[in-house]
C-alpha positions as CSV (number, residue, x, y, z in Angstrom):
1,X,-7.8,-19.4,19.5
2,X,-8.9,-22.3,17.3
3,X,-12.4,-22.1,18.6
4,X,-12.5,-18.5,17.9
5,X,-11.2,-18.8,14.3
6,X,-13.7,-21.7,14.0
7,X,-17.1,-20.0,15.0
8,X,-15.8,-16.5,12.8
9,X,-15.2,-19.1,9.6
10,X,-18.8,-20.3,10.4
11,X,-19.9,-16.3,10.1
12,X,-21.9,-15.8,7.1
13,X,-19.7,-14.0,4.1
14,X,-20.7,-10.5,4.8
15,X,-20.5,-10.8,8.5
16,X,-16.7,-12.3,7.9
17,X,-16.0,-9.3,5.5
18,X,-17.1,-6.9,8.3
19,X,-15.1,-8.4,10.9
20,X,-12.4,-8.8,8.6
21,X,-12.6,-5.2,8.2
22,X,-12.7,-4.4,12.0
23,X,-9.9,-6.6,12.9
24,X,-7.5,-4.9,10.3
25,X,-8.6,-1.1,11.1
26,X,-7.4,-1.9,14.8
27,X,-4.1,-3.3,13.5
28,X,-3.5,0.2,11.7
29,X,-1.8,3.0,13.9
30,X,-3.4,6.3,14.2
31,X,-3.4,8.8,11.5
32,X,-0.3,11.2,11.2
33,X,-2.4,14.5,11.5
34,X,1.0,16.1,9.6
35,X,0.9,13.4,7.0
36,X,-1.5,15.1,4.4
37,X,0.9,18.6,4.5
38,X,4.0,16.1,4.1
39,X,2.4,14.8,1.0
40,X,1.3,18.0,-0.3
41,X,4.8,19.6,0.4
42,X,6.8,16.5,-1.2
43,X,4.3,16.6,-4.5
44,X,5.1,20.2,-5.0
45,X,8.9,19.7,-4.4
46,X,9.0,16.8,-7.0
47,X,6.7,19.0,-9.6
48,X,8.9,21.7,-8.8
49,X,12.4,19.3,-9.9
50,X,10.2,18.5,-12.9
51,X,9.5,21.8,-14.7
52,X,13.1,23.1,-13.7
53,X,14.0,19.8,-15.9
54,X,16.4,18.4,-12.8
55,X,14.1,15.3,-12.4
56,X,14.9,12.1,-13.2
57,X,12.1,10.4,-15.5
58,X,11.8,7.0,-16.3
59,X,9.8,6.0,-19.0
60,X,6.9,2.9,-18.2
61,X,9.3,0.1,-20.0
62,X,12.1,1.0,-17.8
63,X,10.3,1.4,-14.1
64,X,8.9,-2.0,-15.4
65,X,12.1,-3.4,-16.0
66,X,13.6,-1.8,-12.9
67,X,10.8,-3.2,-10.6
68,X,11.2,-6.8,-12.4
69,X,14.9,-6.7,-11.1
70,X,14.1,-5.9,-7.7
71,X,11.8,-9.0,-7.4
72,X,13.4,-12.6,-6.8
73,X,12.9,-14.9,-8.9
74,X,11.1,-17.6,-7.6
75,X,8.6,-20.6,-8.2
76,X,5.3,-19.2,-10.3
77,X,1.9,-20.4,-10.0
């Protein structure tokens, strides 16, 4: 394994980027062929929830906060 990591960090940039590229399309699964009608369906329920006024809506300064309290604190830098 060390050999092959060796000769692909001797690759010229763009030939690294490419393989890169290869190596993490064949870690991805196949493409739900259902996924794009999912999305569609779960936009127009969450529009729906939001001109009936029964959503929930944050404002940016609270997700922000929110999302800053999920993460650990931890060492920076």
């Amino acid at each position: 394994m060390s050999k092959l990591r060796s000769d692909a960090l001797s690759l010229p940039e763009a030939d690294r980027a490419e393989l890169a590229r290869t190596l993490v399309k064949s870690l991805d699964s196949p493409a739900d062929p259902d996924a794009g009608e999912a999305w569609e369906r779960e936009i127009a329920r969450r529009l729906a929830e939001i001109d009936a006024g029964t959503a929930k809506l944050l404002d940016r300064s609270e997700f922000n906060r929110l999302m800053q309290a999920r993460i650990p604190a931890g060492p920076r830098g």
